[in-house]
Structures are given as C-alpha cells and as structure tokens.
N, C-alpha and C positions, 0 to 999 in steps of 0.2 A: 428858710432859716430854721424853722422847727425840724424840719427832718436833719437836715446836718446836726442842729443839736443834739436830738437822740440817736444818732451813729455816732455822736463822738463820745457819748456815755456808754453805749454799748461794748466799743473798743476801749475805752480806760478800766470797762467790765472785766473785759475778757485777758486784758494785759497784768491787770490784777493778779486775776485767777493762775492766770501761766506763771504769775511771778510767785505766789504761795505754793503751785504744784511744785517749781522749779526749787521754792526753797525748802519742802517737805523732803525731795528728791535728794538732794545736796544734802540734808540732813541725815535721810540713811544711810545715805553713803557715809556721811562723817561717822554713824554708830558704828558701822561697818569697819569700816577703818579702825577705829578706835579697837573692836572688840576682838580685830583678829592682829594688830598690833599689839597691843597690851593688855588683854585678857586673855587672848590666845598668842600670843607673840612665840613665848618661848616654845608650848605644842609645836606650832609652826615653823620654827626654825629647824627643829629635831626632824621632824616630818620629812623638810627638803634637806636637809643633811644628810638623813638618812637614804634620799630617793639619788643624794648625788653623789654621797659620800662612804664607801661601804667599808670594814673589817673583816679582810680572809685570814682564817687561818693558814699557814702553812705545817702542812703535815711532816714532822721529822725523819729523817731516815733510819730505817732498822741499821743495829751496830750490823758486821758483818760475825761472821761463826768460823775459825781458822782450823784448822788441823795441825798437830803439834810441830808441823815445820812450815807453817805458814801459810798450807795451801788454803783458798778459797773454798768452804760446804756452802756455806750458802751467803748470799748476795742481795743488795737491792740493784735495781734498774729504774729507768724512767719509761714513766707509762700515761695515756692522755686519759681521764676522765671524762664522761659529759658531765656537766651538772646545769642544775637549772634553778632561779631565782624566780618562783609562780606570779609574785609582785609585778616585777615587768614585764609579766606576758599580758599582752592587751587581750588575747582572747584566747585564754590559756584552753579550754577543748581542744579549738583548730591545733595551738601550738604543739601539745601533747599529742594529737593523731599524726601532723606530720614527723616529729622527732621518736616516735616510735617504729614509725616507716623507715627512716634514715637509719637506722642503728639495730633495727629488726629483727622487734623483738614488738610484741602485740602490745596494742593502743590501753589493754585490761592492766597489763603487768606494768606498765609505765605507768597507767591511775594508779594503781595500789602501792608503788615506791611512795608514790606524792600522799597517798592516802594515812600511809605509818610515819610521816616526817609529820603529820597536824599536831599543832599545839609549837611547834618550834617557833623560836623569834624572828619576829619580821624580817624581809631581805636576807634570811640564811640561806645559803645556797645546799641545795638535796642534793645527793647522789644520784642519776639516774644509772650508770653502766662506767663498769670500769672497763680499763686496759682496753681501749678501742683495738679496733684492724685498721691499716693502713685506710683502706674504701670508707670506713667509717667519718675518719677525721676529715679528709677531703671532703663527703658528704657534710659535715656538718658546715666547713669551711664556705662552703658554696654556697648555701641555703640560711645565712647567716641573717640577713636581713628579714627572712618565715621564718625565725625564730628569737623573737624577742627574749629574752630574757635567760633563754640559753647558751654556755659558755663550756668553753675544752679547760681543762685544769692538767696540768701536770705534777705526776704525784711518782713517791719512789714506789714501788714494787718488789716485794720480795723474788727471790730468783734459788732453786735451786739447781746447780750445773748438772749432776751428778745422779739427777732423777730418784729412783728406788734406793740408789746406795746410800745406804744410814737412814735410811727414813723414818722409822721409828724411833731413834733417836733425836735424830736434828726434829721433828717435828713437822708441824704447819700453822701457817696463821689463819685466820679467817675474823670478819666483822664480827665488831664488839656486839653483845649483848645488851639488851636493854633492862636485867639488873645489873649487869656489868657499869653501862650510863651511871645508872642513879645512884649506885654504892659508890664508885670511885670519880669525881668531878674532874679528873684530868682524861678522860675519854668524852670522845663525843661521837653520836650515829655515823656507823661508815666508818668509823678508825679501825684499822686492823690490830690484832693483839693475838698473841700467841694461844692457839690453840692444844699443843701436846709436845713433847718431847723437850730438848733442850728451847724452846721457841719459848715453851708456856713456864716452862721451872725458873728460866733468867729473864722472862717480861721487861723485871725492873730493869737490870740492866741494857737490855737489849733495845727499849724503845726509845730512846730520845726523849726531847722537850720540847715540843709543837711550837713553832714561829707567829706572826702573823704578818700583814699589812697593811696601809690604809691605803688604801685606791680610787680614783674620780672613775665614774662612771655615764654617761651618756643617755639618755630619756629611754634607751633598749637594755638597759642592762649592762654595754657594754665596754670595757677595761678603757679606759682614756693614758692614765697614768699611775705609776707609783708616787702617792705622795710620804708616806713613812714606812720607813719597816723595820720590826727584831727578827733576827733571822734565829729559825729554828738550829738548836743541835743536837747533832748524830748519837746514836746510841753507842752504847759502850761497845768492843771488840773482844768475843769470846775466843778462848787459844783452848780448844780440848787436847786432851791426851790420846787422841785419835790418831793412829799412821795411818793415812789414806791409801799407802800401799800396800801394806797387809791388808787393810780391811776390801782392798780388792781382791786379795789372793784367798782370804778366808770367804770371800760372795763366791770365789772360781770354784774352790774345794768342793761348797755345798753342791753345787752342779744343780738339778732341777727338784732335789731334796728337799722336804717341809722340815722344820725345826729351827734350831739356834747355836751360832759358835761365840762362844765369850773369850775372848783372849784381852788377858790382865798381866802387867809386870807384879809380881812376888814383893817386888822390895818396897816398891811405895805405893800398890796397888792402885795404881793407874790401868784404864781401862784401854788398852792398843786397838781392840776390834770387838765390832758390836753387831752379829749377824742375825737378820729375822729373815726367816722364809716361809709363806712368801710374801714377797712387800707391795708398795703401792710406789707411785708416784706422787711426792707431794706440789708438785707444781698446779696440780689438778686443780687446789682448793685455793688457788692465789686468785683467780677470777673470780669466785667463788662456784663452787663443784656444781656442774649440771646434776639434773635429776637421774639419767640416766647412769650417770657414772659413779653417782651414790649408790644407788641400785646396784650396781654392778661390784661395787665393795662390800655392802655390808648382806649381799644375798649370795654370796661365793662362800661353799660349802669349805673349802683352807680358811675361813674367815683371815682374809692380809692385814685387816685394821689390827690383829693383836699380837701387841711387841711379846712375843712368846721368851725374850731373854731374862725379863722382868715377873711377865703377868702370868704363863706360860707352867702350869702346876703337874709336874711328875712325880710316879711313883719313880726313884733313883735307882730302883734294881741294885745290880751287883758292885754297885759304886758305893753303897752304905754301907759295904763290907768291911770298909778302912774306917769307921768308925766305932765297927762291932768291934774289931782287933785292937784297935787303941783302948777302949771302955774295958775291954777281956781281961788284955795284959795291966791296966791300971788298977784293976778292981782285984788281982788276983787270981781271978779265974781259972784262966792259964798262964802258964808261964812257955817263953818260947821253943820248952822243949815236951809240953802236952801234946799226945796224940790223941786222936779221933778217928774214928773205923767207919769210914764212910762204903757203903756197899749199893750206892743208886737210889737211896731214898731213906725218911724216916720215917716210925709209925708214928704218930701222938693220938689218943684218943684212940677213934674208930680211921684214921685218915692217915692216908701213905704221902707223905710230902717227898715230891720226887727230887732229884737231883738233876741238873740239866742234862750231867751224863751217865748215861740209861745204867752204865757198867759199875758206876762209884770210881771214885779213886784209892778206893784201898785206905790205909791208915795215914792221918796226915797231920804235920803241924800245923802252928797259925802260919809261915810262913810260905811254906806249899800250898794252904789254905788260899792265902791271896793271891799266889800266883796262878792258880788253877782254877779259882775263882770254885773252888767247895761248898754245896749250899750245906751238905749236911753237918759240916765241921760247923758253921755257924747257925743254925737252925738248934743245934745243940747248946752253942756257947748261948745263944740266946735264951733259951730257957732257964738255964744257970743265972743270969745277970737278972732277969726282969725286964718287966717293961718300965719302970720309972729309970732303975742304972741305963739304958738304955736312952729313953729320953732325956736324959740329964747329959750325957754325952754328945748328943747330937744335938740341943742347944750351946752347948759349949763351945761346939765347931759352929756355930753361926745359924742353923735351922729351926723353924720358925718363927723366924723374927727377918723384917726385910732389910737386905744388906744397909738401906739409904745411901744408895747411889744416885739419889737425887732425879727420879724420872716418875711422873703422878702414876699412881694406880699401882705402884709395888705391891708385887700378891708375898704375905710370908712364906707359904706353904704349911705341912702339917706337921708337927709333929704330938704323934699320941699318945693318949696316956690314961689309966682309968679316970682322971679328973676330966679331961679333956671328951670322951664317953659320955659320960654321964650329964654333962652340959648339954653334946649335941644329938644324943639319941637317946638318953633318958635310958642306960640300959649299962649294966656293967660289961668289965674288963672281961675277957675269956682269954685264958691262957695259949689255946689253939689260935690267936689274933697276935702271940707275941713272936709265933714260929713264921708269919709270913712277915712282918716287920724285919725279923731277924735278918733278913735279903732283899731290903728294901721293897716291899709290896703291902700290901695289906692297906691301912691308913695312910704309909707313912706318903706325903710327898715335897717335892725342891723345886726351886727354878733352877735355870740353869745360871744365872750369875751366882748363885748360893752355891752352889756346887764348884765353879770355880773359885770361889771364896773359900771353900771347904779345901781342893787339891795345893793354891797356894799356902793355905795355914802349912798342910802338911811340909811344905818346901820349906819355910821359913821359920814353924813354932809358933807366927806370930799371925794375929788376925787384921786385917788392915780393911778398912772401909774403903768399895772400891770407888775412883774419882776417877772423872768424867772430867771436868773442869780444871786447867790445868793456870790459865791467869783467866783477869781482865785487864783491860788495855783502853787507854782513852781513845778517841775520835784521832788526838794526835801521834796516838803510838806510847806514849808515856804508863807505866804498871800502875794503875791502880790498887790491884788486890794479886798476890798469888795464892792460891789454894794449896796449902802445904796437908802431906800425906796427915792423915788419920790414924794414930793406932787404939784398936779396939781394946787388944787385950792379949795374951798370949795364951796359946794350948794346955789346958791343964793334965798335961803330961812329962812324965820322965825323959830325960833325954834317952835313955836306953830303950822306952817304948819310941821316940820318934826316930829313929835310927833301923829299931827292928821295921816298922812302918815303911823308910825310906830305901830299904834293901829287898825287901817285898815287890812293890809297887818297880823298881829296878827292873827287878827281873821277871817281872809281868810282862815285859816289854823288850828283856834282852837275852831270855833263856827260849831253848825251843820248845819248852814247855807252856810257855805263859801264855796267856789269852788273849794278849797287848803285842804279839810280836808283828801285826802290818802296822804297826807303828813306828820300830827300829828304822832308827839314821845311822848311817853311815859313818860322820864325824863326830855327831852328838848323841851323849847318852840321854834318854828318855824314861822316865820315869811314869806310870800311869797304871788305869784302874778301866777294864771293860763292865759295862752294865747292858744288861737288857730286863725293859721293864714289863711283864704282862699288861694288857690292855683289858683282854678279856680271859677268865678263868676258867680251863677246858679240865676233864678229867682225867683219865690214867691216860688215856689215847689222846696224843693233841694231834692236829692238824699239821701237814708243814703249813710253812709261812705262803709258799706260794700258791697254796692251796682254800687262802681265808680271803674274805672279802678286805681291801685293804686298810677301811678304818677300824678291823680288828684285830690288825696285825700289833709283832711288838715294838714297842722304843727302843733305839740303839743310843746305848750311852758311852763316852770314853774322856773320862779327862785324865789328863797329865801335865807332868811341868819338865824344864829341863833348862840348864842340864843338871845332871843329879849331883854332880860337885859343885854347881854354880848357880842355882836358879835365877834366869830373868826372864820366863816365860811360863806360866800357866793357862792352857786352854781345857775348857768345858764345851765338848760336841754332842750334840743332840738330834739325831734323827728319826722323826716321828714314822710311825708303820713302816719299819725296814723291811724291805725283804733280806732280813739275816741280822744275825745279833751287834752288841760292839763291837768284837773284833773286827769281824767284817768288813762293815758298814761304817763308822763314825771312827775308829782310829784311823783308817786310811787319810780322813779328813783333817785331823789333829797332826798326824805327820808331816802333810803338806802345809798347814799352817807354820808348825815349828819349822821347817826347811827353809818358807819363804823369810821367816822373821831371820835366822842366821843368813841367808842369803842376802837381803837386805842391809844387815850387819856392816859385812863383808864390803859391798859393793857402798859403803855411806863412810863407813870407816869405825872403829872400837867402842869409840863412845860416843854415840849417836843418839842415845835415849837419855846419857846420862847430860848432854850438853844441850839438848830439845828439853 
C-alpha cells in the first residue's frame, strides 16, 4: 500500500507540473497572440497586404509628333519589359544569375541595375531590360516558376519610322535622370523623358499622366488579378510644320554632303524642312544606345550628334553681302548709282585683299555688285560704314541673337564689334578686321537658320520667328493650342532700298552674269545670294580646292526665296568643304529644293500650305 501511495503522489507531481508548463505554454501563446494582434496588428496587416496586394504603375503613352498633313514622325509601340520585385525572390543570387543567362546580359550588370534601385520602396518593381527579343520573352515564359519574383511588363515604346530623317529635330528619348527623379516628383527610375529635339522642348506636352493599378499577387510574385485601376493618359499630339515630302527631297539634294538646308515659308515663317548632315538614327537610343554605338557617334570625326542648322556657326561669306548693301544704301553711303573700280583686289595697310576674281570686274555699282558678287565694291563700302553701322545692320536682320525656334542649344553666332573685342580678347578694333567682315569673314559668323531668317526678311520686309510647332491636339483629336506666327519686327529699311535688294538678288540668279544662275527655274523666278566662306586663310597663292586637305576646304553657301513676285519659299543651303563655291555646289541644292516644293504644289493643289 505504501508504494502505491507514493506512485500516486509522484504522478499528481508530475500532472501538476505538465499542467503549469502547459499553462505557462498557453500563456505565451496568448502574449503572442495578443502582441502581434494588437500591438502589432496593424504592422501586420500592411506587411501581408503588401506581400499580397501590390500598386503598379502604368506608364503613359508618348502623344504621337505629325507632320503638317498628318503623317506619322514618330510613334509609340508596344514593347515587353523584364522587371523584377527582389522581395519575392526566395534566393534572389540564384534568381539573378539565372535571369541574366535568359535575357543575356552578364550576372555583374544585372547586380548593378538591382544595386542603383537601393533605397526604393518595398515591393517596387526595378527595371531589368527593356524591349525584349521575341527568344527572350519565351525564355522567360518558360522558366517562370526559377524565377520568383520576376515578371514581363508591357510598356509603350517610342518608334521612330523614318530613322535619320529629321532626327535632329524630332529628337530622342532615353531614361530619366536621377536629378531629374528628385527635382520633378512625377518621374520615376526607368520613365523615359525626352532627350533633345522636339522630344525634350514639348516633354510637357508630349508625355502623358502615368496610370496605375492594384493587383493580387501569389506567394511568387506573380499577377493573379486586376483588382482596381486609373488608367493612364496619352500625351498630347504635336502637328509640326514639317512637309515630310520635301523634307525628303531636300535629305535627296544634299546627296552625301555634310552641312544644312533650312527651307521656311516667308509669310508665317513656318519651318517646311530641317536638313542635318550627317545624321544618326534616333531609334538607337529607344533601348537605350549600346556602348559601341555611342562610341561610334560621338568619336566620328563629321561629329552627326550636331544639329548644324541651329548649333552649326559659319563665317556667311558672300551672303553678308546683302546686308552691306542694305546698311550702304540706308546709311547713305551709296546711292544706286555709286561706282567702285574694282581691278582684282584692294590694298589697306601693308595687305592686298584680293578679289575672288583674279581680273576685277571693272567699275561697278551696288547692283552689279551683288550680282557679281564684288568683294572690292564692298571691302570699300565697308570701310566707309564702320564696324559698329555694320554691326547694327546685321543685328537688325536677326544675327547674333538666336532665332528661338524653339530647339535647346541655339548657337547666336557672332556678330563684332570693338565692344565685343575687347570682352573677348582684351584687345582693340583694327580697322584691317572691318575689310574682312565686310564679305563675311573675319569674326563674323550665322547659322543657317539665321541666314534663312535673314533671305526671308529680304522677301517680306518683315522678320518672323521661325515655328516648328504648328498645333497641339488632344489624345482625342480636339485643338488644344495653335501656335500662331510671330512677328518680330520689320526691316529697318526703305522700301526703295528693299526693292533695289529684291532686283539684285533677281538677277544673281536670272542674268548670265550672276553667280546664282544653276539655280534658275524654268517656271519660277528665283531670287538669291551665292557665298563661299574661307575656312582657312592662304596668302596671294591659294591652293585649288581640289588640291587641300578637305577639312580645309571652303563653305558653299546659297540662299534664296521665290518667287520674286510671290514669296512662299526661302531656303538657306550649306555645304561644308565643297569642292567648289556656291554657285556650284549649294545652289544646285536650293534649286531642287524650290522645284520640288512647286512640284509638290502642283501635284496637292494651290493651296496646300495655306489649308495644312
């Protein structure tokens, strides 16, 4: 009986004990309970909301960029992303080595995307690769369950159809910046944003308003369902003043020529054609541009990244001519029955400033002058006028100041002046520095949209700021904004100096004397001005052209408008180290531009530009 008794105290011992452990047990459970309900409750509820419940954005579609009769420059499309949420990857090394293999591109360059996304908010999905290849997406489709946390995204894509044509104008996009990020709160890593041309100058309008959704998601990562969504919208629709058929006829003309053709309507200076050679492709930089083919732009001795119609700084040669003549006859100088006895050159100083042609032309007006394109006639007037009358003329025509035609990095050009001297070399005027100005050389230089700013004044009297940007247009077609012409100001000149000017420049182009005559049409009378600018300054003996290395050869310049009773066209041609001057070289260029623009005409019907 004793031993039964202490067995049966030993087990109410031990029943005890089980029953304190058990209720010690049960007790932390209940702290537990307690501390992750309602001390941590709401942490916790976030926590799985978040692991179950995600917010993408949707990225907006770029507006489209139209050409003044509608056609498509550039475009978006639909393109797949990879992206990846690091959260879901269970053993995100492995996940990262094989999603580098699949999409192959090295295991280093896939860490380092994930490495610049640190500090971002939980469950944000990073960028790894855009714009898959067909094998890509397949790969990832397959391999979907080795890879946690990774997901395809379909996103728009810019597109341009058209490649190199207009590319310096239309632009390119490429990923935002990261002062970009933190100065403006509606970008985020990985948004594309316009880079240069019309892309980066109308951003605002062109980019949209990012969407988003909520989505259920799966213990991988991955898309169960749409549970809500704002749907992103489309950017606004640029309508330029571009005719995409000329602006192909004027890319034909240049042929394999480095320089710039600017063709502008006179009357509301509207820009018809915007030529750079030589150009790139902007589609290059929609994926974003390999290393290689960076290299390969900005180490190409033509450097193509520079919109030379804008940025592009020439001495104007014998095109400044029409500005001496206007400044001459205004100031008094001359009047259009002055001659000048040009005989192949003038002395000034110790120095024979030669004439292009060797023989002189004899005694000549300002009218002969221009058409014969005389340095001595004006190497002379110029001396007479100064260099301030002179400068003060050719700001009045629009040079050195940049048109604001609205595209970043507008160069003004120069125009000089003893003030202007003494700023940037610390050195005075010399009067031997106003006889090469006097023919456009020396200081002076233009771009070429300045210069066709300059030929259309001539046409019109009037100055007009050239426009690019012709509307905008909603998502739905409806005009938000039209961009109505500009006028700057008008010529401060006589109508009897713009007439003598407009009969000059005529017959540059329609006598057999002039210098402008492979410019003459047939139907249409043509008005214009040859230049050629030195590059490099040789002494009494020059070189022929075909005989220099060719980045010391010279600029051929030619602009003109027409028709001379009618202007709706002014082009400025620019061709860098011609072999041969303007006539030659750069009006034949001008010609065919203006042929194709009345061709065009023709074939559209009268008023084509005036109802576009």
């Amino acid at each position: 009986m004793f031993g039964q008794h202490e067995a049966s105290l030993a087990l109410r011992r031990r029943l005890r004990l089980a029953a304190v452990g058990a209720l010690l047990a049960f007790s932390v459970l209940l702290a537990q309970l307690w501390i992750l309900q309602i001390l941590q409750g709401r942490e916790m509820r976030t926590l799985s909301e978040e692991n179950r419940i995600r917010l993408r954005r949707v990225e907006a579609t770029r507006g489209p960029v139209l050409d003044r009769f509608g056609r498509t420059l550039i475009d978006s499309r639909a393109s797949f992303d990879a992206m990846i949420v690091p959260e879901d990857a269970r053993h995100l090394e492995s996940t990262t080595e094989v999603l580098a293999q699949l999409l192959k591109q090295g295991a280093a360059q896939t860490q380092a995307i994930l490495d610049q996304a640190a500090g971002r908010p939980a469950f944000q999905e990073i960028l790894v690769k855009r714009d898959l290849e067909w094998d890509e997406i397949v790969a990832l489709e397959t391999h979907q369950l080795e890879l946690p946390g990774v997901s395809l995204r379909i996103t728009p894509r810019r597109s341009y159809p058209y490649g190199s044509l207009l590319a310096h104008t239309l632009g390119y996009v490429g990923e935002v910046g990261k002062q970009e990020v933190e100065r403006d709160w509606r970008y985020r890593s990985g948004d594309l944003v316009g880079k240069s041309g019309v892309e980066r100058e109308w951003e605002s309008e062109l980019r949209g308003i990012p969407g988003g959704q909520q989505i259920e998601v799966d213990a991988l990562g991955r898309e169960l369902r749409v549970l809500s969504e704002v749907e992103a919208v489309p950017g606004n629709t640029l309508v330029l003043s571009v005719d995409l058929d000329l602006q192909r006829a004027a890319e034909d003309a240049m042929g394999e020529h480095l320089g710039s053709v600017v063709v502008l309507d006179p009357r509301s200076g509207e820009v018809l054609a915007l030529v750079n050679r030589p150009s790139f492709d902007p589609n290059l930089f929609v994926h974003g541009i390999h290393g290689a083919d960076w290299r390969g732009l900005t180490e190409d001795p033509r450097h193509p990244l520079n919109d030379r119609a804008t940025q592009g700084q020439y001495p104007p040669g014998s095109t400044f001519k029409i500005i001496m003549a206007a400044a001459a006859l205004e100031e008094g100088i001359i009047n259009p029955f002055t001659r000048i006895s040009c005989g192949g050159g003038f002395w000034f100083g110790n120095r024979n400033f030669r004439c292009w042609k060797k023989g002189g032309h004899g005694s000549v007006a300002v009218h002969q002058a221009l058409v014969q394109s005389c340095d001595v006639f004006f190497y002379q007037v110029g001396q007479r006028l100064g260099i301030e009358a002179i400068a003060q003329y050719a700001r009045a025509f629009g040079l050195g100041l940049p048109t604001g035609i609205g595209l970043e990095h507008e160069k003004a050009g120069t125009v000089p002046d003893p003030a202007w001297k003494r700023r940037r070399f610390r050195a005075p005027w010399y009067a031997g520095e106003t006889v090469s100005v006097s023919i456009g050389q020396g200081y002076v230089t233009t771009t070429p949209i300045q210069m066709a700013q300059v030929i259309a004044a001539v046409a019109t009297g009037k100055r007009l700021r050239p426009r690019l940007v012709r509307r905008i247009e909603s998502p739905t077609g409806e005009v938000v904004r039209e961009i109505e012409p500009e006028e700057i100001g008008t010529l401060p000149l006589r109508g009897t100096t713009l007439l003598q000017l407009r009969s000059a420049l005529a017959d540059v182009v329609n006598t057999p004397g002039g210098t402008g005559k492979n410019a003459r049409l047939p139907n249409v009378t043509v008005a214009g001005k040859t230049g050629t600018s030195q590059v490099v300054q040789f002494g009494e003996k020059r070189p022929k052209s075909a005989d220099l290395p060719w980045h010391q050869r010279d600029h051929a310049w030619f602009v003109a408008y027409a028709s001379v009773d009618d202007p709706e066209i002014a082009v400025a041609a620019l061709v860098e180290h011609a072999e041969g001057g303007g006539g030659a070289v750069a009006a034949p260029i001008a010609r065919t531009v203006i042929a194709a623009y009345y061709r065009l005409k023709e074939e559209r019907g009268a008023k084509q530009y005036a109802q576009h």
